[in-house]
C-alpha positions, 0 to 999 in steps of 0.5 A, a space after each residue: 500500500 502506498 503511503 498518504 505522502 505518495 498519495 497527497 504527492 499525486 494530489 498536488 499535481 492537479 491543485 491550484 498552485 496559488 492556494 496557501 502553503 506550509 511547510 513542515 520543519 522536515 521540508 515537506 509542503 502542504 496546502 492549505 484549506 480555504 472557506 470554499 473547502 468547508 462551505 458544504 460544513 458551514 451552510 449544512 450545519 446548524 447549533 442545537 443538540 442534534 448531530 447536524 450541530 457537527 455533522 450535515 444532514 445526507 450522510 446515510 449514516 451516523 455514529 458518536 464516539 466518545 473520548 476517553 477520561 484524560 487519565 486513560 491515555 492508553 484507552 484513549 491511544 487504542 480508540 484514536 488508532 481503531 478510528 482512524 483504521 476504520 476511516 482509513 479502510 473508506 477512503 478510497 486513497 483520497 487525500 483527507 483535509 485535517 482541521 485543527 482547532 484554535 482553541 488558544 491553548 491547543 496545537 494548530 500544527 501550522 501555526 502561522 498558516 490562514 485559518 478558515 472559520 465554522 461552527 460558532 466563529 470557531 477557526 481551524 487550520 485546514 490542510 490537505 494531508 493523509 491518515 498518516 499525518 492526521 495520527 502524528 502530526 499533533 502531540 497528545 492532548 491530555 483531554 483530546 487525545 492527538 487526532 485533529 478536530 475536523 477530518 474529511 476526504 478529498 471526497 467527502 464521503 465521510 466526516 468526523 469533527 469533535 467539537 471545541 467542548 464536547 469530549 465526543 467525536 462526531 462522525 457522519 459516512 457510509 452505513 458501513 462505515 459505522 456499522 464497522 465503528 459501532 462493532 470495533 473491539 476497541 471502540 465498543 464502550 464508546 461507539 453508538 449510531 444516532 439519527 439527525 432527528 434525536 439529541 446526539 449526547 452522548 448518555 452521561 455527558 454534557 452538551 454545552 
């Protein structure tokens, strides 16, 4: 299997070569998202307690999953890779968009990079990478974990986004793709599907 990083190199060969880049400190560049890219997010979603407040309606399918308690690093590593092996396994080598939420005391990745806006004014960094940067690029938040806040592919086939205060991610695909987080030995205690029509909280937790 090819690496995300061969995969992403093909990508760039049909991008805009105007769009904003970054580069990492081991050389590699990266471009940048814009509004444009995340525009189907901001007009499609809308706030309340619903699973749309993270995730548009359309999906065939929805599931949250909650992180674990910031004092079970070794549960909260075994939930973060079996999310991003079940994403990986539905992404047909597109390259995926991470989103990193600027909190004011979370890692950007990019911090110097232009930043587009979603939800209630919040601004993310957007870059066009892969699973294998979406597992490393970020240290390990105490409270989070290291997955970025916003994940999508190139073809929007499914999207995953943890809101600024929720300690549960969202996730909107294929009725396969949550058929298979829902029933992930690693994921079984924190997986549940839920409709666009019911308060997505997860039973336990807060929404604020």
């Amino acid at each position: 299997m090819r690496s995300s990083l061969g995969v992403y190199a093909d990508a760039m060969a049909g991008h805009d070569r105007s769009a904003p880049l970054a580069r990492t400190p081991d050389g590699t560049t990266w471009q940048i998202g814009s509004a444009s890219d995340v525009d189907w997010i901001a007009t499609g979603t809308s706030t309340g307690l619903a699973i749309t407040s993270a995730i548009p309606p359309g999906f065939p399918a929805y599931a949250t999953v909650v992180v674990p308690e910031p004092n079970l690093p070794i549960e909260q590593q075994a939930r973060d890779r079996a999310l991003l092996d079940v994403l990986g396994r539905h992404s047909a080598q597109e390259p995926w968009w991470l989103g990193y939420l600027d909190t004011g005391a979370s890692d950007v990745v990019f911090a110097d990079a232009p930043m587009v806006t979603l939800y209630a004014d919040w601004r993310y960094v957007l870059v066009s990478a892969g699973q294998e940067q979406a597992a490393r690029w970020r240290s390990t938040d105490p409270w989070k974990g290291c997955l970025p806040d916003l994940m999508f592919p190139a073809d929007r086939s499914w999207l995953v986004s943890t809101l600024w205060d929720d300690d549960w991610t969202c996730v909107g695909g294929s009725e396969q793709l949550v058929a298979e987080l829902v029933s992930h030995p690693d994921l079984l205690a924190h997986a549940r599907r839920v409709t666009t029509d019911e308060d997505a909280t997860p039973p336990g937790h807060q929404a604020f």
